[in-house]
Wavefront OBJ file of the C-alpha trace (Angstrom):
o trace
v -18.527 6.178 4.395
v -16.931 7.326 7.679
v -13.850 6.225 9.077
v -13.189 6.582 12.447
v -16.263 9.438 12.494
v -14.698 11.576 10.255
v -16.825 12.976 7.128
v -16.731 11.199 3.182
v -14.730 14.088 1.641
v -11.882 13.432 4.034
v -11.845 9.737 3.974
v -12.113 10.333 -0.349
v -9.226 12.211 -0.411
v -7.303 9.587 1.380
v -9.089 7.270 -0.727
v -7.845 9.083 -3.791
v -4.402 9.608 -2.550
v -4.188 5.722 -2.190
v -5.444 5.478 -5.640
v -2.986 7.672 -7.586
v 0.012 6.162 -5.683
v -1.155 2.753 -6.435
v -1.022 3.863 -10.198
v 1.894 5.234 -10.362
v 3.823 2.644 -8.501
v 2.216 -0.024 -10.362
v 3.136 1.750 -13.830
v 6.340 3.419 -13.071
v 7.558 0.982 -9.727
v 8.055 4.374 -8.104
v 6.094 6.490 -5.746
v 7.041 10.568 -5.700
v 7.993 12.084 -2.741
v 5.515 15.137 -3.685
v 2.969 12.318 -2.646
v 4.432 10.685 0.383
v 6.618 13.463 2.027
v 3.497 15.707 1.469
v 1.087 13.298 3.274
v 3.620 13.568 6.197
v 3.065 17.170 6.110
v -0.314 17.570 6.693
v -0.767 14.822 8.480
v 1.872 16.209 10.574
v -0.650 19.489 10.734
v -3.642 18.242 10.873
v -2.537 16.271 14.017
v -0.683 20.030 15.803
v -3.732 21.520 14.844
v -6.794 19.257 15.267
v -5.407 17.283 17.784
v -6.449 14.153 15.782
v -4.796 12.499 12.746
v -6.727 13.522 9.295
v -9.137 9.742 9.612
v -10.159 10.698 12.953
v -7.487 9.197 15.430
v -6.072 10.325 18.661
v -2.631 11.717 17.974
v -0.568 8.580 19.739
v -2.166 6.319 17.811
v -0.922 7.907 14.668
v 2.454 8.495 16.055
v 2.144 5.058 17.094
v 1.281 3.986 13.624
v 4.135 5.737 12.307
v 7.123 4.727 13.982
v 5.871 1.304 14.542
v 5.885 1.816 10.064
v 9.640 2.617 10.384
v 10.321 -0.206 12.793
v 8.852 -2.791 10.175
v 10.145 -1.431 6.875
v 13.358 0.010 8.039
v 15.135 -3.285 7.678
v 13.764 -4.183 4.429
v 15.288 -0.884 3.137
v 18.424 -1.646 4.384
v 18.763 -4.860 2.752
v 17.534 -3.511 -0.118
v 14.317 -5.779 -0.344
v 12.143 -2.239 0.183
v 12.444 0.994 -1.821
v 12.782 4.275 0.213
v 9.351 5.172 -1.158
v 7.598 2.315 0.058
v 9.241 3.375 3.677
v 8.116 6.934 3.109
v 4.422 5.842 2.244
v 3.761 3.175 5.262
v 4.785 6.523 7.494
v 2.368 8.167 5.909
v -0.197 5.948 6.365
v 0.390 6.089 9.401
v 0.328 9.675 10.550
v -2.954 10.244 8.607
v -4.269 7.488 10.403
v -4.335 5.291 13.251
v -2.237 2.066 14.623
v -5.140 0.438 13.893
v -5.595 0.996 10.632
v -1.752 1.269 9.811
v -1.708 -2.486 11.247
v -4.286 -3.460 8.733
v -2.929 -1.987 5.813
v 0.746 -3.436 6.721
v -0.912 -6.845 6.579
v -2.812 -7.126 3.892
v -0.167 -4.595 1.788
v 2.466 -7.474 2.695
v 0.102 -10.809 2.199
v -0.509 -9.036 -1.569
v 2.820 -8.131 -2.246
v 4.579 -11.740 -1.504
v 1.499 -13.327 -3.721
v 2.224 -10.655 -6.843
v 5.885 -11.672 -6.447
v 5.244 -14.971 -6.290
v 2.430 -14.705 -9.050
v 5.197 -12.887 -11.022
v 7.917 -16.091 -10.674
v 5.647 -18.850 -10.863
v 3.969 -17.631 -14.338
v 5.378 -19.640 -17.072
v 4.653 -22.871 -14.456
v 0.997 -21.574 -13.970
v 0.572 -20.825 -17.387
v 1.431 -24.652 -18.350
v -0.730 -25.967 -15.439
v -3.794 -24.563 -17.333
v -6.191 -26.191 -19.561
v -4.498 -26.359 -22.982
v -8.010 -24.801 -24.407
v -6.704 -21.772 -22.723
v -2.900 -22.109 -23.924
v -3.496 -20.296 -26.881
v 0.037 -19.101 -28.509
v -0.751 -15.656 -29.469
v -2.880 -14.702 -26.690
v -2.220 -12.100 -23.924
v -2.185 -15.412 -21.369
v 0.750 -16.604 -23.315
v 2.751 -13.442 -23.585
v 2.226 -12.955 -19.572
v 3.688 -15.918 -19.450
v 6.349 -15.353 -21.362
v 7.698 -12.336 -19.642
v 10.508 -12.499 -17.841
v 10.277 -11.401 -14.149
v 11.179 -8.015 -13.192
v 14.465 -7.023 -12.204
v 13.246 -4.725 -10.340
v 11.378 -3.899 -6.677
v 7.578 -5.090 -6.564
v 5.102 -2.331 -6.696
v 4.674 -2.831 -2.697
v 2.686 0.853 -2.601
v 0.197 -0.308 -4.968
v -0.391 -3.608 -2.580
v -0.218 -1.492 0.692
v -2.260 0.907 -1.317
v -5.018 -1.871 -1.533
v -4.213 -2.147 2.389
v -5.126 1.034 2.991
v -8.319 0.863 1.282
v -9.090 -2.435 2.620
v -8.774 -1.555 6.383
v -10.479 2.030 5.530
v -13.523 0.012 4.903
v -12.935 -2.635 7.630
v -16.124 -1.764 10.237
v -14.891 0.115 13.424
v -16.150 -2.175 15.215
v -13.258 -4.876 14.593
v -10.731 -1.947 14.342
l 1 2 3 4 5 6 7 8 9 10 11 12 13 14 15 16 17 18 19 20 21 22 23 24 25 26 27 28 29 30 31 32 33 34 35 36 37 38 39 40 41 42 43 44 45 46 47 48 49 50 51 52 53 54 55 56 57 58 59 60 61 62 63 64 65 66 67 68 69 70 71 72 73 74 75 76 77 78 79 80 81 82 83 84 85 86 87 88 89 90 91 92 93 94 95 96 97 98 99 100 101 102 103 104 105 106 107 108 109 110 111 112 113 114 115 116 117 118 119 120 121 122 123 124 125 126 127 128 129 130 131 132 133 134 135 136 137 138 139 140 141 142 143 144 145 146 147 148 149 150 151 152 153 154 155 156 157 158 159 160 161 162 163 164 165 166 167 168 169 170 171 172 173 174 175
């Protein structure tokens, strides 16, 4: 499927590059710089040499997507409620793509993230609201349950990685 008029092995890479960071930050709550600071780079090329971002976008749009990524996660980095990779990867987004697009993925990436962190508080009260049919005590329900939260950072790059893909497929036509 096109976005932004630009051809399906493009937009699958990006697709794909979404994928594997939302893998890796959902298993190891980290995302590699390899992935994110290399995105910058050729998105940073693509846009010298194309004159459009790598999904198809005029290059202030993308630069517009990109700082306007900084503005929003900047602060969360500084008070330590964002990881440095999740900072890196928004920019990213954002200089392959559009403001658009980067808007999008923000939003939904954010909306996803506060309802897995909530999702991950709330699970031993959830777990008891349920049918007690379904409170079985060696089942995986229970164990999930069980688990204390983690200590550490959301996976915010898988949930803006789900952004991403969500606003990729969002018609033009309400871009």
């Amino acid at each position: 499927m096109p976005v932004f008029g630009v051809s399906s092995p493009t937009t699958a890479l990006v697709l794909a590059w979404a994928l594997v960071i939302a893998w890796t930050d959902w298993r190891h709550r980290r995302i590699p710089n390899l992935l994110s600071l290399g995105a910058w780079v050729v998105g940073i090329c693509v846009l010298v040499f194309s004159g459009r971002s790598v999904l198809g976008a005029e290059p202030a749009s993308a630069l517009l997507a990109a700082a306007g990524a900084l503005l929003v996660t900047l602060p969360g980095y500084v008070t330590k409620r964002l990881g440095a990779g999740d900072v890196k990867f928004l920019v990213a987004i954002g200089l392959l793509s559009s403001w658009p697009l980067t808007l999008i993925c923000f939003t939904v990436g954010t909306l996803l993230g506060a309802a897995v962190g909530l999702l991950s508080q709330q699970r031993h009260s959830l777990y008891l609201a349920l049918p007690s049919v379904l409170q079985q005590p060696d089942s995986w329900l229970a164990r999930w349950a069980a688990r204390q939260p983690a200590a550490r950072h959301i996976p915010l790059g898988t949930c803006l990685s789900v952004g991403l893909i969500a606003a990729m497929l969002t018609p033009p036509s309400l871009l």
